[in-house]
N, C-alpha and C positions, 0 to 999 in steps of 0.2 A: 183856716188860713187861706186866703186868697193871694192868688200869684199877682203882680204887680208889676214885675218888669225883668227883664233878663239880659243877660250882658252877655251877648255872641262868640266868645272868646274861645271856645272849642280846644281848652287847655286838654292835654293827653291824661293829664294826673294833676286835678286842679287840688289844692289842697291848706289847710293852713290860715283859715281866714281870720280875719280878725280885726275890727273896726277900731281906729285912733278917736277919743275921745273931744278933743281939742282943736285937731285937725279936720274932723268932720269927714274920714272919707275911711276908703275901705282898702285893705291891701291883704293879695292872697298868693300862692306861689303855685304855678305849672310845675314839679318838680321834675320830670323828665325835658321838659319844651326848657328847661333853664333859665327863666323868664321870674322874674318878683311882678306884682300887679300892683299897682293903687288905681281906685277910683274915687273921684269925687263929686257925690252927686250932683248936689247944687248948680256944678257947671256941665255936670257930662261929660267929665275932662278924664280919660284914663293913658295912664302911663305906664311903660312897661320898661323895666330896666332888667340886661343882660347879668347874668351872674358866673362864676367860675367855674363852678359846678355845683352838682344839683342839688336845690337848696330847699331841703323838708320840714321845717319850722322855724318859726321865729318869734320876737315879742319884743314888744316900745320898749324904747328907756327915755329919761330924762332929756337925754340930746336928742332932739328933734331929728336928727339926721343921720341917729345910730340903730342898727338892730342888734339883737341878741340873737343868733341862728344857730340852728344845727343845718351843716352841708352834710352830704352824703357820708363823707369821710371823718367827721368832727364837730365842735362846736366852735363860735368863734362871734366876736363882732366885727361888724359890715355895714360899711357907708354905703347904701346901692347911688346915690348921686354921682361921688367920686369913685367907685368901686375900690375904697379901700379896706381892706382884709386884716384882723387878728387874730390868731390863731389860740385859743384856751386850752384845747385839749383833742386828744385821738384816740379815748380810751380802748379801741377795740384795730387800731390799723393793723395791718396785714392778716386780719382775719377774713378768712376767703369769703366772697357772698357779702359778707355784712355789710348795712349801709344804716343809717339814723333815717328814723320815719317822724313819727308825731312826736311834738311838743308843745309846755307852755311854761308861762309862767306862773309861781304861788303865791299866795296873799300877800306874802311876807318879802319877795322880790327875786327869789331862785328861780333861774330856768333850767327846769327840766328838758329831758330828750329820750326817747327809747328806740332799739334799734329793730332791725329784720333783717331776716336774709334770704337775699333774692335768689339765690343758689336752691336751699332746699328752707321752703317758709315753716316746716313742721319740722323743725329740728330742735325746740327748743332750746336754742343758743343764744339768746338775747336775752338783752336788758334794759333796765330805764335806769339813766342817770343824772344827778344834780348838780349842777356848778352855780358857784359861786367865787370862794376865793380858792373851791379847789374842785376834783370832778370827784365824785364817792356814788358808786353802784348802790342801789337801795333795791332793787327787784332783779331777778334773774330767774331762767328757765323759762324766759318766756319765746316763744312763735312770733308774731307780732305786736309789737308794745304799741298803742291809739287808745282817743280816746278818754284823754288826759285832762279833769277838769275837777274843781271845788265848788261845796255847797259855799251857800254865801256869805256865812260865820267863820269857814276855813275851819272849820272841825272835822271835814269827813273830804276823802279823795276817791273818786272814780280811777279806774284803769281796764281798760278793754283789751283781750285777750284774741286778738281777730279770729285766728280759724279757729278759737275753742268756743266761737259765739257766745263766750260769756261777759259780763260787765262785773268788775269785785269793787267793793267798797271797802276804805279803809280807815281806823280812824287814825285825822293827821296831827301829829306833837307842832309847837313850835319851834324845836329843831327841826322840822321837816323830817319826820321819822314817819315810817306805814307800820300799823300795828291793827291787829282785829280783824281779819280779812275775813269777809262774809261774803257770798254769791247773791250781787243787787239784781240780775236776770239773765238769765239765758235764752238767746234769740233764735226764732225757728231755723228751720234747716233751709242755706238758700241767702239769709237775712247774716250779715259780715257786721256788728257794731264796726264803726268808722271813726272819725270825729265827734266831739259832742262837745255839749256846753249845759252848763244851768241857769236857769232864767233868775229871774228878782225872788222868787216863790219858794228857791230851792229844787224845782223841777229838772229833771236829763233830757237832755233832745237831742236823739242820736241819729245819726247820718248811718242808715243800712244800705251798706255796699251790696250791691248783688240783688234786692226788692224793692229797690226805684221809691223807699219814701223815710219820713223821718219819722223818730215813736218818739214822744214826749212822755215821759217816767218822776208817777209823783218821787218823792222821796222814801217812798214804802215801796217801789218797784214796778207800780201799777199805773198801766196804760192807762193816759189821760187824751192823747189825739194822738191820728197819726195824718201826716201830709204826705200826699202822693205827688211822685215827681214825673215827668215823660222821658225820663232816662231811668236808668236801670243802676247805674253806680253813681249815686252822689256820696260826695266822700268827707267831706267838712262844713262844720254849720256855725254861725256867730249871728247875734244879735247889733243891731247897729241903728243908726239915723238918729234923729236929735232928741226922739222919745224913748229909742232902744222899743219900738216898734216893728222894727223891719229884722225879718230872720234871711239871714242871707246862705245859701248852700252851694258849692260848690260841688262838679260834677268830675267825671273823666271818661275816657274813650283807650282807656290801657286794658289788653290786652284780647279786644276784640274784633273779629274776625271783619273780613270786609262786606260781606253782608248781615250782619251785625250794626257794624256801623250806618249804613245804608237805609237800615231800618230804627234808628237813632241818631238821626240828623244833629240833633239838638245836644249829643254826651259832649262833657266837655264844658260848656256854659254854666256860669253864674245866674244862681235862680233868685229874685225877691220876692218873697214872703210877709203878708202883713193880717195881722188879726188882732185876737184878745192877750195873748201871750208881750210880757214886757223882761227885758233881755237888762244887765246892769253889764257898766265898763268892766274890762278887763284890769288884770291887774300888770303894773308896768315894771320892769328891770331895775333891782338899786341893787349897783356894785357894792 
């Protein structure tokens, strides 16, 4: 994979990326900076729209100009044009620390969420949960919930365990039920699974927090490339552009030191990637 363009943006916690099909363009979320992204190549045109609070995943719907998000606090849909807000659910408020981290959506149009807590990250107090016309806990006991992605038949679910550097694989019901849970890899020590996505092939292409590059995992678990990045945390990775060519990775600059930073000019920026590897659309929100 060769690097090909990068987008200066020096997000704190860039995170959540994920390319509109139709729209031709990219949009990713700073989650601390509170900032939603879209870029769009073609023109060069990037826009950045302020949000409520800090907003750690999202996913298309049918309205052009709706999201499905998890904020810190909740799940909800959000116009970022208008900044209009609705409110779905707050499975977890007033629970100290806790805030919603990664999500997405599933083949079949649920968006998922999982949470963390920033108080104590190894407490296994968190969960991942699914809304639709209601919110229902599907995992628990976990540290940090990331990482959240399907093979391309929507038969098998990834879920990444952050500080337990494991990835588990599940097989997925069309209720959306996790069942079979097997250990798809455990990442060295140092190496944070992050974000991830699967390509057209059924391949994982995980975003390792803390070793500066991305592993590509056939669907038997086994390293097929790895892309080295010149940060040290990238944190979310999606496939995009009009061939689902371009691997796009998003980085961050949370929680290091100022010489640290110094010495990583660059954490924070949106990295393009393009090679042999071909990435398929996401799947969109139906209420």
């Amino acid at each position: 994979m060769q690097l090909v363009n990068e987008l200066a943006v020096g997000c704190e916690l860039g995170e959540s990326v994920l390319w509109h099909p139709s729209a031709q363009c990219l949009w990713w979320t700073d989650i601390h900076g509170l900032t939603l992204y879209r870029f769009t190549p073609h023109s060069n045109q990037l826009t950045r729209f302020g949000v409520p609070e800090r907003l750690t995943a999202f996913g298309f719907t049918s309205d052009p100009g709706r999201l499905i998000v998890s904020f810190a606090s909740g799940i909800a849909s959000y116009w970022p044009a208008s900044s209009e807000l609705q409110w779905h659910a707050k499975p977890e408020q007033g629970l100290a620390g806790q805030r919603f981290n990664d999500g997405r959506v599933d083949p079949a149009g649920r968006f998922w969420a999982g949470t963390m807590n920033e108080q104590q990250p190894d407490n296994a107090s968190s969960a991942l949960y699914r809304w639709r016309a209601d919110c229902r806990r599907e995992l628990s006991g976990l540290q940090i919930s990331n990482g959240l992605c399907w093979s391309p038949d929507g038969a098998t679910v990834y879920h990444a365990d952050s500080p337990t550097r494991r990835i588990t694989a599940y097989d997925f019901s069309a209720q959306g039920r996790f069942s079979n849970p097997r250990l798809f890899v455990e990442t060295p020590e140092g190496a944070y699974p992050d974000g991830a996505c699967t390509d057209s092939h059924g391949n994982l292409w995980s975003a390792h927090w803390g070793a500066g590059e991305v592993v590509c995992y056939s669907p038997l678990g086994d390293i097929l490339t790895r892309v080295s990045l010149p940060v040290s945390q990238p944190s979310c990775v999606a496939f995009g552009g009009p061939d689902y060519r371009d691997l796009y990775v998003t980085s961050a600059w949370e929680g290091m030191s100022e010489s640290q930073r110094l010495a990583e000019p660059r954490a924070g920026n949106v990295f393009v990637y393009r090679g042999f590897a071909q990435g398929r659309a996401c799947d969109f929100y139906r209420p």
